[in-house]
N, C-alpha and C positions, 0 to 999 in steps of 0.2 A: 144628551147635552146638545146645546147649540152648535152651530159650527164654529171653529177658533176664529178668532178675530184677525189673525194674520192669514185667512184663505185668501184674500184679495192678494196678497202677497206671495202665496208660494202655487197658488192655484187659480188664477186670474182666468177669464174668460175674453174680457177685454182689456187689451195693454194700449194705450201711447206710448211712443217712443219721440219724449220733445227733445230736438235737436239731433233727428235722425238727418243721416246726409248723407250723399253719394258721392263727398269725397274723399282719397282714399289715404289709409292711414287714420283718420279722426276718429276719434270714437263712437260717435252717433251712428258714422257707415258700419263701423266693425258690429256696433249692437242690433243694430236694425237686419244688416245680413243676416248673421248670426237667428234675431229671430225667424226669418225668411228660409232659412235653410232647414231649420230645424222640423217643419213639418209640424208644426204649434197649430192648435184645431180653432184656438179662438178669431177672435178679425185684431187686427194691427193699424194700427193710426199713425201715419209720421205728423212731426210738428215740428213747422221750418216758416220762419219769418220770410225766407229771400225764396222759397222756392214753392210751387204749385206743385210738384211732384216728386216724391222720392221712392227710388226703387221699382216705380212704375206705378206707385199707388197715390191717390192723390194726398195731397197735402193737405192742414189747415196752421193759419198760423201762431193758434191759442190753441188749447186743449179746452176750452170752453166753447169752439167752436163746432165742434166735433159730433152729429146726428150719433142718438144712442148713447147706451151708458160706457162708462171707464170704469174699469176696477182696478187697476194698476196703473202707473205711470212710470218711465224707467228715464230719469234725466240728465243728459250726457252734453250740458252748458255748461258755462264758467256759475260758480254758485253764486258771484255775487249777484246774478238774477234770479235766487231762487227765493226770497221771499214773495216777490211777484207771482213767480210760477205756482208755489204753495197754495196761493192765496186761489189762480184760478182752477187748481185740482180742486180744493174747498168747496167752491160755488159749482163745480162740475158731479161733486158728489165722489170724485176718487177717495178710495181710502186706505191705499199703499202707495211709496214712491220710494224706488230704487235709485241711489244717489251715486251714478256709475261715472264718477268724476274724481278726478286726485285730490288732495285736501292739501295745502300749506300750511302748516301747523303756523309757520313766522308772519303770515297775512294777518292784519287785527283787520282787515276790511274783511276778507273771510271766513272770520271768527265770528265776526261781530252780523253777519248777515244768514250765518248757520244758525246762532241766537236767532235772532228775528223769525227765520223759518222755522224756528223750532218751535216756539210760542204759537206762530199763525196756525202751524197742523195739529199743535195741540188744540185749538179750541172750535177744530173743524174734523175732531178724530181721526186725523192720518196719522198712521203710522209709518216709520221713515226709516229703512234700512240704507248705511254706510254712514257717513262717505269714506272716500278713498277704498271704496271696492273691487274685486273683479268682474264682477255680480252675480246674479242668479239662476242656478241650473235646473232643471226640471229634468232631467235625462227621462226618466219615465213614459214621462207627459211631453217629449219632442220640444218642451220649452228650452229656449236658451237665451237669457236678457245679459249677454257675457260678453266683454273681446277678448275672451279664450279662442284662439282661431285654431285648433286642435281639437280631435275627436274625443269623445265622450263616452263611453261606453254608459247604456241602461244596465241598472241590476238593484241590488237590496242595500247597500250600505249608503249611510248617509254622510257626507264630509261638511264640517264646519272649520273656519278657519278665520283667525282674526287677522294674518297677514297674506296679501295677495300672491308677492312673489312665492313665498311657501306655499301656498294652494296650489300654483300653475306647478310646481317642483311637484307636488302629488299626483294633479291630474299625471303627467308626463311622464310619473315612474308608473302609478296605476296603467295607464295603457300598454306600458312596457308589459306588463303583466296581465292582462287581460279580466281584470277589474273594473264592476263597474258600478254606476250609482244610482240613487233613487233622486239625490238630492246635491248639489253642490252649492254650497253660502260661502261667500266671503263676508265677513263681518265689518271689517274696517273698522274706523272711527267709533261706531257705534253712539252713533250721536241718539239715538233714540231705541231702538229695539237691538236687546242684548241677548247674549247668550241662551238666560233661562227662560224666556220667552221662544225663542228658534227652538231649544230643546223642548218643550210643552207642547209645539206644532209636529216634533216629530216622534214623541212617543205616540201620540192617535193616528200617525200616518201608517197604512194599512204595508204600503211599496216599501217601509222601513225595517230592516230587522237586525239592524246596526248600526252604531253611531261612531264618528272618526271626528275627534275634536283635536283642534290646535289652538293653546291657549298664551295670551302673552300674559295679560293681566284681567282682573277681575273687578267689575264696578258694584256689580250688590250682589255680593257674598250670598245671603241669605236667599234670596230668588233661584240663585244657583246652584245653592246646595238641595233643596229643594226638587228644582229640576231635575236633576242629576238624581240623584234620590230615587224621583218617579221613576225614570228612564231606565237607570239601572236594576229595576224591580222587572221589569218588564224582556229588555233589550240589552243584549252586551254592548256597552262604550268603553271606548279605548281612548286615552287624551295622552298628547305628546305637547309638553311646556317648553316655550323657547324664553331667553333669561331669569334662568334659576338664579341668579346669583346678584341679578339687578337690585333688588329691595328687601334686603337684607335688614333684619327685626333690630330695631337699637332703643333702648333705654338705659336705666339708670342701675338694672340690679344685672345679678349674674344671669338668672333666669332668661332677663333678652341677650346677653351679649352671649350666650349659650348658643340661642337657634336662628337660621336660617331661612329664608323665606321659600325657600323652596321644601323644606322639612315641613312646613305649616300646608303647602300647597298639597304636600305628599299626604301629609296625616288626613287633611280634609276630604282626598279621592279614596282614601281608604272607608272612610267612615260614610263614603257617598257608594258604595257598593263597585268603583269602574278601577278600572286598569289603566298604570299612567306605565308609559315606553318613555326611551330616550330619542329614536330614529324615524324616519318616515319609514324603513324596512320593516321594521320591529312595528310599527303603526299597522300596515297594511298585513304583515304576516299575523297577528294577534289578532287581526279583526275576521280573517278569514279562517279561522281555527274556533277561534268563540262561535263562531256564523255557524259552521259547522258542527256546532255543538257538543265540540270536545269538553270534556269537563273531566278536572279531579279532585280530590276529596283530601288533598293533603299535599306533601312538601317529601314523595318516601320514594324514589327513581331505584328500579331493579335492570341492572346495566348483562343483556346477553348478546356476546358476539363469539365469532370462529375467530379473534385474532387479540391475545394477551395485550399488544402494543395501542390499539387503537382501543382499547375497553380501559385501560388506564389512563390515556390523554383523555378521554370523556370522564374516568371518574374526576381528575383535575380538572375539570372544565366546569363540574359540576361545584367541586367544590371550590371555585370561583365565584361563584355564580349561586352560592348559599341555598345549592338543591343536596337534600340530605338523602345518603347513597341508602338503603331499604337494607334493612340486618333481617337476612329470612329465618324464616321458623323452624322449629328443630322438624317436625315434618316434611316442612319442602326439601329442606337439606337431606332428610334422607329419603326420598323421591328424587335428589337427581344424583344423590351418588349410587343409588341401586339402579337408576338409565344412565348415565353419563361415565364416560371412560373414568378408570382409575385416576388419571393425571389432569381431571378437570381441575380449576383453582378452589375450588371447596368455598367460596366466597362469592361476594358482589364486588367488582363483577363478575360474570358468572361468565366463563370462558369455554365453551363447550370443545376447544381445540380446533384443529385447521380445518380438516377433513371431515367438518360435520354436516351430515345427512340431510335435506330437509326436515326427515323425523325427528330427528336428534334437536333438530332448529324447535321445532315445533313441541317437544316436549318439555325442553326446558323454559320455553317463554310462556308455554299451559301453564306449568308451575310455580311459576313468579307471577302469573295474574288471578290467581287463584289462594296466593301466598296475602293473608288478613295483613301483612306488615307491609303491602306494598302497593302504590298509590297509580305507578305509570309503570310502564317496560319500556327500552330504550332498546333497539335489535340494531344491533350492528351487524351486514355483513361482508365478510370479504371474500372474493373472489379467488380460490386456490385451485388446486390441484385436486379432483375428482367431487368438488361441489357443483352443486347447481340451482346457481343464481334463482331463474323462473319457476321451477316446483317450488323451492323454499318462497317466494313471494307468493304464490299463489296461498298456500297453507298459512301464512301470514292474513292476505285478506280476510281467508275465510274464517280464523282464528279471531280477529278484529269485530267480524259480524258476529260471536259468540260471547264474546267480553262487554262488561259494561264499562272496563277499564280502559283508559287510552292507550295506546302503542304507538310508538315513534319509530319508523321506517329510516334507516341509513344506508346504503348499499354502496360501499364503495367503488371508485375508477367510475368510466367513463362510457365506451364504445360497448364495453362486454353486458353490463347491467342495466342498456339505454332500454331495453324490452320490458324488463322489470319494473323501472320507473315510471314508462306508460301504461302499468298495469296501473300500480299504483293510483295513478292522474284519475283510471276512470272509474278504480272504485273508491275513489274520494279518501282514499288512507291517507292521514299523516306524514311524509315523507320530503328527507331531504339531503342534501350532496354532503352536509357533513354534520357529525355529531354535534360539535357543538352549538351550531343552529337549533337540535332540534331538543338539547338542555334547555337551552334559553327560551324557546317555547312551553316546555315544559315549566320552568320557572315563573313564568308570567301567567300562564294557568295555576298555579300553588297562589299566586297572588292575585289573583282575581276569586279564586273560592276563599282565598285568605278575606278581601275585602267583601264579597258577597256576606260572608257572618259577620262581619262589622256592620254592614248595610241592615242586618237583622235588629241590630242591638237601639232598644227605643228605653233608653233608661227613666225609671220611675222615681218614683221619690224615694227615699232612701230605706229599704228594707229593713223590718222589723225596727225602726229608731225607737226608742223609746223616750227622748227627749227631743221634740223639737226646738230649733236653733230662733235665738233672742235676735230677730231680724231688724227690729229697733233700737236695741242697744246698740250694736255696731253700727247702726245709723245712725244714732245718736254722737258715736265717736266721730264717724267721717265728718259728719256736718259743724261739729266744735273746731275740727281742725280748718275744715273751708272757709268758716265766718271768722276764723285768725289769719287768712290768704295763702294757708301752707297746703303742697299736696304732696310731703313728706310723712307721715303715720311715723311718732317715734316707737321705739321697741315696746315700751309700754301700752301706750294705744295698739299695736299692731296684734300686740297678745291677746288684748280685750276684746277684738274684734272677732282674732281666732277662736278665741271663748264663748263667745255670743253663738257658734258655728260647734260648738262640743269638738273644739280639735285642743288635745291636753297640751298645757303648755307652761313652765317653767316661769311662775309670778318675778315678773321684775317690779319691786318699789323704790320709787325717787329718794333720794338724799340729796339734800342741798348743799350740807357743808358737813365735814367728818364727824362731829359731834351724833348728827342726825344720822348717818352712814352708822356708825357703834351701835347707835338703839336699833338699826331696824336689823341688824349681822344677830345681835342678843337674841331678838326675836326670831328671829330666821332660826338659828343655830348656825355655828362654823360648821364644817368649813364655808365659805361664801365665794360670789362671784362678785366683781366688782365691773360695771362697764360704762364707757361716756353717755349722757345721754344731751344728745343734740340732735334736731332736727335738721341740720346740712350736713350730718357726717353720718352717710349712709353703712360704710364698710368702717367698724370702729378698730379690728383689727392692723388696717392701714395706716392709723394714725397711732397707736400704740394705745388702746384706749380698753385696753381688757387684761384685766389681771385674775387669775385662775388660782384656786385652793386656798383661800386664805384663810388662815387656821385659827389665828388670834388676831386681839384690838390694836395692839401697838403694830402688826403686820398692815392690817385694815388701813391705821391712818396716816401708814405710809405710803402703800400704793396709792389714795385718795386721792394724795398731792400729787403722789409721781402722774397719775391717769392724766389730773388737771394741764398738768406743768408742758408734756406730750402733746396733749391734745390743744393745748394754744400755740405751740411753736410747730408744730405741721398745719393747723388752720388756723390763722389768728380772725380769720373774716367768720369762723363760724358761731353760731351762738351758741352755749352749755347752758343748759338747763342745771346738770348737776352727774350726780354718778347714781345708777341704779345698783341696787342691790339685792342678789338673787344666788336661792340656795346651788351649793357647789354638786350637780349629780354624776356620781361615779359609778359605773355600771359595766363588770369585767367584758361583759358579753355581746356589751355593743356595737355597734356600726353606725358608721354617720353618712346619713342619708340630706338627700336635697327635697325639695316638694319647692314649686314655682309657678310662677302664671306671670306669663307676658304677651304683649299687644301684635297682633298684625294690623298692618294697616287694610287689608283685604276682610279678613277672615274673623277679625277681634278678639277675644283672651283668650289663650292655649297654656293648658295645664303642662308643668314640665316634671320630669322626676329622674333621678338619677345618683350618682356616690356626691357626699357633701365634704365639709370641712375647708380648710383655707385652700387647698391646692382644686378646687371646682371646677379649675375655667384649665388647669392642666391637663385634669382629666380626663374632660372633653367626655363621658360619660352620663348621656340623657335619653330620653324617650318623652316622645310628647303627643298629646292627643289635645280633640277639640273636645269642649264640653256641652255638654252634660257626658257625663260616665256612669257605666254601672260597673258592676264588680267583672264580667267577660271583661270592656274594655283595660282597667285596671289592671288586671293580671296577665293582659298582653303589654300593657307599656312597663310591667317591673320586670318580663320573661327579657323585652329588648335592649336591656341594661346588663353591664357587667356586675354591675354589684348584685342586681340580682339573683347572681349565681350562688353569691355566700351568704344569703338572707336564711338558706337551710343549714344542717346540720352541716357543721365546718369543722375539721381538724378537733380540737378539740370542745367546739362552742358549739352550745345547741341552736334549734332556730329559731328565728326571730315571732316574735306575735302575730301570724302572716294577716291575720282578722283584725288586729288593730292597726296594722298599718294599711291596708286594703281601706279599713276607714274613715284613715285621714286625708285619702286620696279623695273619696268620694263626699268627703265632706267640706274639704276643697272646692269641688266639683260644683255643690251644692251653693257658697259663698260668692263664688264668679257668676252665678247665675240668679241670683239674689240682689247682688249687691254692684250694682252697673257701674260705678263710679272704681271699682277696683280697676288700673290699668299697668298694674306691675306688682309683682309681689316675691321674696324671698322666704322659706320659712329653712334657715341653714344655723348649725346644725340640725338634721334632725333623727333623736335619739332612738334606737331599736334594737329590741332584746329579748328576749322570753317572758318580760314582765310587761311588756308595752311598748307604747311608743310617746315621745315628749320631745317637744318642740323648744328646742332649748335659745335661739336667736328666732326675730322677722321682722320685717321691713317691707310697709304697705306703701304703693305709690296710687292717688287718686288722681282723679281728672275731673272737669266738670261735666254734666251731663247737657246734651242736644235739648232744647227747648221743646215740648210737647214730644216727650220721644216715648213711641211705644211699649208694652211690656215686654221685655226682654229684648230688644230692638237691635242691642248690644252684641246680637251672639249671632254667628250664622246658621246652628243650629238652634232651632227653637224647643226648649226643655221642659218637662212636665208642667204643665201653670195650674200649681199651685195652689194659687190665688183664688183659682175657678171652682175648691173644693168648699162647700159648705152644707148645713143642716138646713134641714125644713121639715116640717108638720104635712102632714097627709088629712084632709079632712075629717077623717074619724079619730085623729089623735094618733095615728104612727107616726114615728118619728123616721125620717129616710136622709141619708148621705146622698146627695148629687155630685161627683166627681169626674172630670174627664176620665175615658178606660187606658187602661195601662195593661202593657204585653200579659200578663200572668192572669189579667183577667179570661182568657181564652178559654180554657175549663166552664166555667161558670157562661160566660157567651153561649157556648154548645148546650149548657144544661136549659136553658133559658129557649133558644129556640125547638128545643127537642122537646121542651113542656107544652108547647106554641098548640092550639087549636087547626087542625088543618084550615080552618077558612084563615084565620091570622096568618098563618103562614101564606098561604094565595094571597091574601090582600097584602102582607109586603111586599115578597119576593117576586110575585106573580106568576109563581110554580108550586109545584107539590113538593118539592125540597122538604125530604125527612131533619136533614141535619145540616150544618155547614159544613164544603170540603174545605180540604186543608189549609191551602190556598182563599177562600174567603177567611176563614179562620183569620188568618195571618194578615190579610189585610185587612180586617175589621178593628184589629188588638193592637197594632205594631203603627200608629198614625204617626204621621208629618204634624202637628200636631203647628205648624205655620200654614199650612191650606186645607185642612179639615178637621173636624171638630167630633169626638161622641164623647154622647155626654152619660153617664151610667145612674141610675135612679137606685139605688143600695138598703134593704133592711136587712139589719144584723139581730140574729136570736138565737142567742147562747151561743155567743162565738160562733156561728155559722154565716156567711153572707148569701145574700140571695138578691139578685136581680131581679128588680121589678120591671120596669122599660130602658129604652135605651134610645135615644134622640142624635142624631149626625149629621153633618152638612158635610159636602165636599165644594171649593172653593171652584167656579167655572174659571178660565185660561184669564179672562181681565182682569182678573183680580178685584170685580165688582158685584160678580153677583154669586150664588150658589144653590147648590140643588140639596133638600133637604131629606131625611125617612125618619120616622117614628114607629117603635112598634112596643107595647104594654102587653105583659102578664096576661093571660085571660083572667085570672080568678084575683087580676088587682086594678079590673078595669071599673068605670063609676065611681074612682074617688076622687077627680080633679087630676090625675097624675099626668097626663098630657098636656096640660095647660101649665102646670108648673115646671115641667121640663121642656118645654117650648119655649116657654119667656126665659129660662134660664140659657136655651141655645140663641134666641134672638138677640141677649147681653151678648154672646163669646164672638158674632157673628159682628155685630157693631164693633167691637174691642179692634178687632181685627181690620174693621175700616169699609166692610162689606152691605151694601146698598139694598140690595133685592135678594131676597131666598124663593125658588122657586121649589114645586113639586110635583109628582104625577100620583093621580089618587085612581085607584078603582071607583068609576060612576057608579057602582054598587054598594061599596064602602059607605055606608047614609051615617054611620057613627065617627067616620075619621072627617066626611065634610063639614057637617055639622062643626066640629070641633074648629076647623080650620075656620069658618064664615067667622065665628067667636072671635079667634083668636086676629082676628081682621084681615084674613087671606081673602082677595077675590078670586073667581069660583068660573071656569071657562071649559068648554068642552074640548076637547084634544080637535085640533082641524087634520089630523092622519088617522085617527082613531076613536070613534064614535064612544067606546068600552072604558075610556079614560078621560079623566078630566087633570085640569091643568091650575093650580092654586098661586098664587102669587103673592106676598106682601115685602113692600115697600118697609124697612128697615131704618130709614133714614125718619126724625123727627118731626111733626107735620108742622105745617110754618103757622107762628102763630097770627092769630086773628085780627086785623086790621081794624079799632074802634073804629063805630060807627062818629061820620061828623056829626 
């Protein structure tokens, strides 16, 4: 790949620094020092209108004046001269500018000349980090474009941060601690370059092998999850959110007034693979523990210490702190009562008594790390009468270098176990002053291998369906209700639409006046439901607008009236269509359940689920995730519910249809992702039991759609398309499926290149690779499926499928251009299949808004060039590499042809 386009920016060879100065306090002196000090290998330019020399170096008083090139600019003036200043980086050829100046948000001259600059560097490709930053650290690379006037420590973790004062509160505890960075950003204003951009620079950064994010709010969703996505496939991040509670989800159903924006922020770092803290402690200590490459495989803490008192304040600590204590095996159990004194506690935790030996230490923490039920060991030791602190530490380390499992080091007191501790330090073990530090570590580890298997899950289209969902009926509904100016969905439409989506749902039919209500109860059969139906009266129960079991007609055309009568004297402003009429279902064994989707304004529809019925919003009872879902996700958001609990065999009820309600979630899943225009939605009650599940009330809210807005544009995550699946003919008459690939195709991937001719295998890979490892596996199958693309070429015979080629692009960092690979079957090569699956990548590649596909072909490869010249790629020889050639096509439509006068 090219090099990122923000190297100008974090990797500059030449900086100016306009409105560097030598006087003291300003910021120009504090930055220009700063880079003076830092021992920065590039040359430095000051640029000062009043002055011939700053620092000792000469001045000029434009950065246009300046002999040689700029690759950075760091501008420490009042902005309202920065459309000027833009203008002359522009004609200078700069293609970063660090905005190292405060921003007044209440300034419209300010505002209005950040506009102006922003357009100017857009249409001269700058790129523009801040304003209102700290600015830019290179700790690595001796850069410093900062008035951080405080030392820095070089090392591997990278820190971003959208607010300045919290960034310098980091640097200044990290130093405390002897912490150091590859990278320090402050983000600021983010007038032009955001988050996932900075993150994209730093998953390729070689000096990175950690990321430290501090987030306030989020501009494009999408780019970010995305980023984060990459990042954490690669690198552990740790992100610490400051106001959680600031932008808070609000609509019109229970579903928003349910969640939290900070729930939304939480769901979305899960599902991006990273670890979110509360503290800058908890920040730093989790980054240096992931760094460290501690890792566990579960949520199951086996608690061994010499002192009953402080192994119970950790198991409460623990269970504080939602770390589940490890129930040992009938095995370990009798392993340590046949070493362990009589009067050990025969439990977790596992108390080996005062007096215990280092062996004694060291046998029972063997046992619990060795014990299949147990995920971490937590070693507590205390300091008594005839132990010893240092041998028991020592048999610890060495215990540590034989485990694949983590162990968490506690040695209590002070002066007596300072020796132990600096063992500890230097052989990099885990350890700390008090147990519940080293829970809570533990716990963030269970939630970071928690969120890594969310990070795994690349949900497909909906397994084994045997009816695909009437994507145009429900379109049809929304669009009836739009072109009548309503974006209320009454009960009836909202069911049709659930219908159109094969989510079962309880027919409601209109009655207009009781007479029409009797005929449709006859046909129905009693018992019946009777409910208002108006598009302003969202919650009908509120208004008294639902009458329950109605058995007979003289009942029927009583309530009718009573509904009407109710329903005008609590809203007289609302308009009644009429009363629907819907069979009465009675089902000893069920449970009423919620299903929801409401809007963030960051992140956009989040699926909600949780116990239903009138008292919802009492219960305060939900779990929510972003969509797309598969059935993993699913059955982590019904496990984080209470109602969840009693969906199994209960008292005397058996259990719910866990398969039909699993797929109204993901069918759900499937409708938010389809249907853009949904931006709120209720489906309460909803009914489950051993026989199914039936959606007995819902209530859809619509919006209208952004003009030319992309396919799925709506979601931050981007979900199976769909759209992209279709048939096509193979020149001698096969018929083949072309489909993006989806995780489960992983199997079939491996049989595919393990059938590969050794020369096709060289001409892809440009190795002898037998087979794919694990790891390409996994990123071949598992796409981002918003910045890369494979495309899968499919014949099916006799229920068998078999890969014929497979075509991919990966999106470069601009979001402009990308790099493509093709490789075809040997024995399905000569039927056209490359030039069909080529134009089909070339559509997904456009779709997506992407300009140029580039490639690298083996110069020996004469059947894959050929192809390419065809398919209109120009044809260049690699200028590093004679052995390779370099293929390009332009993507973008060619302009059409100017009649001749």
């Amino acid at each position: 790949m090219k090099p990122h386009y923000l190297t100008p920016l974090f990797s500059p060879r030449n900086v100016a620094v306009i409105g560097a100065s030598d006087t003291p306090g300003s910021v120009g002196q504090a930055v220009f020092a700063n880079l003076l000090a830092g021992n920065f290998q590039g040359k430095l330019y000051p640029v000062n209108l009043n002055h011939k020399v700053v620092g000792g170096i000469p001045a000029q008083p434009s950065v246009r004046l300046i002999e040689g090139p700029v690759d950075m600019a760091v501008v420490t003036t009042a902005l309202r001269s920065l459309p000027g200043i833009v203008k002359d980086c522009g004609k200078k050829g700069v293609k970063g500018i660090l905005l190292a100046k405060d921003f007044a948000d209440s300034e419209a001259q300010e505002r209005a000349a950040l506009v102006e600059a922003q357009s100017i560097a857009k249409h001269y490709g700058i790129r523009i980090l801040g304003p209102n930053v700290l600015g830019l650290m290179r700790p690595v690379a001796g850069f410093n474009a900062s008035n951080y006037n405080s030392r820095v420590k070089a090392g591997n973790l990278a820190l971003v941060s959208q607010s300045s004062a919290l960034c310098t509160a980091m640097l200044d505890w990290a130093d405390s601690k002897g912490i150091g960075f590859s990278s320090v950003v402050s983000v600021g204003e983010a007038l032009d370059v955001e988050f996932g951009e900075i993150l994209d620079y730093l998953v390729a950064d070689n000096f990175t092998q950690g990321i430290l994010l501090h987030v306030h709010h989020v501009h494009d969703a999408r780019r970010f999850m995305s980023a984060l996505r990459a990042a954490a496939r690669t690198k552990p991040v740790v992100v610490v959110k400051s106001g959680r509670y600031e932008d808070d989800v609000t609509g019109l159903t229970h579903s928003s007034n349910l969640v939290e924006s900070g729930d939304v922020f939480d769901a979305a770092l899960s599902r991006a693979g990273v670890l979110r803290v509360s503290t800058i402690a908890q920040l730093f200590t989790a980054a240096k523990v992931l760094a460290a490459n501690y890792r566990v495989q579960g949520k199951r803490l086996a608690i061994v210490t010499n002192g009953i008192g402080p192994g119970v304040l950790a198991a409460d600590s623990a269970y504080m702190y939602g770390v589940e204590l490890a129930k040992l095996s009938d095995a370990s159990m009798a392993l340590l009562n046949d070493a362990l004194p009589a009067n050990w506690s025969h439990g977790n935790p596992v108390d080996i008594i005062g007096d215990a030996s280092p062996v004694r230490f060291r046998t029972a923490v063997k046992v619990c790390l060795d014990d299949p039920n147990v995920d971490g060991v937590l070693v507590i030791f205390t300091p008594q009468a005839g132990t010893d602190h240092l041998t028991t530490a020592q048999l610890m380390v060495g215990l540590q270098r034989e485990s694949s499992k983590p162990m968490f080091l506690s040695w209590l007191g002070d002066a007596k176990v300072s020796e132990s501790r600096e063992l500890f330090s230097k052989a990099k073990c885990a350890h700390f002053r008090a147990p519940e530090f080293a829970i809570e570590v533990f716990r963030n580890l269970s939630s970071y291998h928690h969120n890594q298997q969310m990070l795994l899950q690349t949900p497909a289209p909906l397994e084994g369906a045997q009816v695909l969902p009437d994507v145009s009926r429900a379109r049809a509904v929304i669009a009836a209700a739009k072109q009548q100016g309503r974006a209320v969905l009454s009960e009836r439409e909202s069911k049709d639409v659930l219908a159109a989506f094969n989510i079962p749902v309880n027919p409601a039919r209109l009655a207009r006046d009781a007479d029409e209500a009797a005929r449709l109860a006859a046909d129905i059969g009693y018992p019946v439901v009777l409910k208002i139906d108006s598009p302003d009266i969202i919650y009908k129960s509120d208004v008294g607008g639902v009458e329950l079991n109605i058995a007979n007609e003289p009942s029927l055309r009583e309530a009718y009236a009573a509904i009407l009568a109710r329903a005008k004297a609590a809203r007289p402003d609302a308009r009644l269509e009429g009363v629907s009429v819907q069979s009465m279902r009675k089902r000893r064994n069920a449970r009423e359940l919620m299903v929801g989707v409401t809007h963030d304004a960051s992140f956009g529809p989040v699926i909600t689920f949780g116990a239903g019925g009138i008292a919802v919003e009492v219960m305060q009872d939900r779990a929510l995730s972003l969509p797309p879902v598969n059935h993993y996700l699913v059955e982590r958001m019904i496990d984080k519910t209470r109602i969840g609990q009693i969906l199994g065999p209960f008292k005397n009820m058996p259990a719910v249809d866990m398969e039909a309600l699993k797929s109204v979630l993901l069918h759900v899943s499937e409708l938010v992702c389809e249907l853009p225009e949904v931006r709120e939605m209720d489906i309460n009650p909803v009914m489950a039991d051993e026989q199914g599940v039936l959606a007995l009330d819902a209530r859809i809210i619509i919006q209208p759609l952004p003009a030319r807005s992309k396919p799925y544009g709506h979601m931050a995550i981007m979900p199976y398309p769909m759209h992209m699946v279709h048939c096509s003919m193979l020149k001698d008459g096969t018929p083949v499926i072309i489909r993006p690939v989806r995780p489960e195709d992983a199997y079939m991937q491996q049989e595919f290149v393990r059938n590969l001719s050794e020369e096709s295998r060289y001409n892809r890979y440009m190795s002898s690779i037998k087979q794919l490892s694990q790891s390409m596996l996994v990123r071949f199958t598992q796409l981002d499926y918003d910045r890369e693309m494979a495309l899968a070429m499919i014949h099916e015979s006799e229920g068998v499928e078999e890969q014929l080629a497979v075509a991919r692009y990966v999106t470069d960092p601009d979001n402009e251009s990308c790099e493509f690979a093709l490789e075809v079957a040997d024995h399905w090569q000569g039927k056209g299949i490359g030039a069909i699956l080529m134009n089909a990548l070339f559509d997904a590649a456009r779709e997506q808004g992407l300009k140029i596909m580039v490639g690298e072909v083996l110069a020996g490869n004469k059947g894959m060039l050929k192809l390419m010249t065809r398919l209109g790629f120009s044809v260049q020889v690699h200028p590093e590499d004679r052995a390779l050639t370099i293929v390009t096509k332009n993507l973008l439509p060619e302009p059409a042809a100017t009649p001749a006068q």
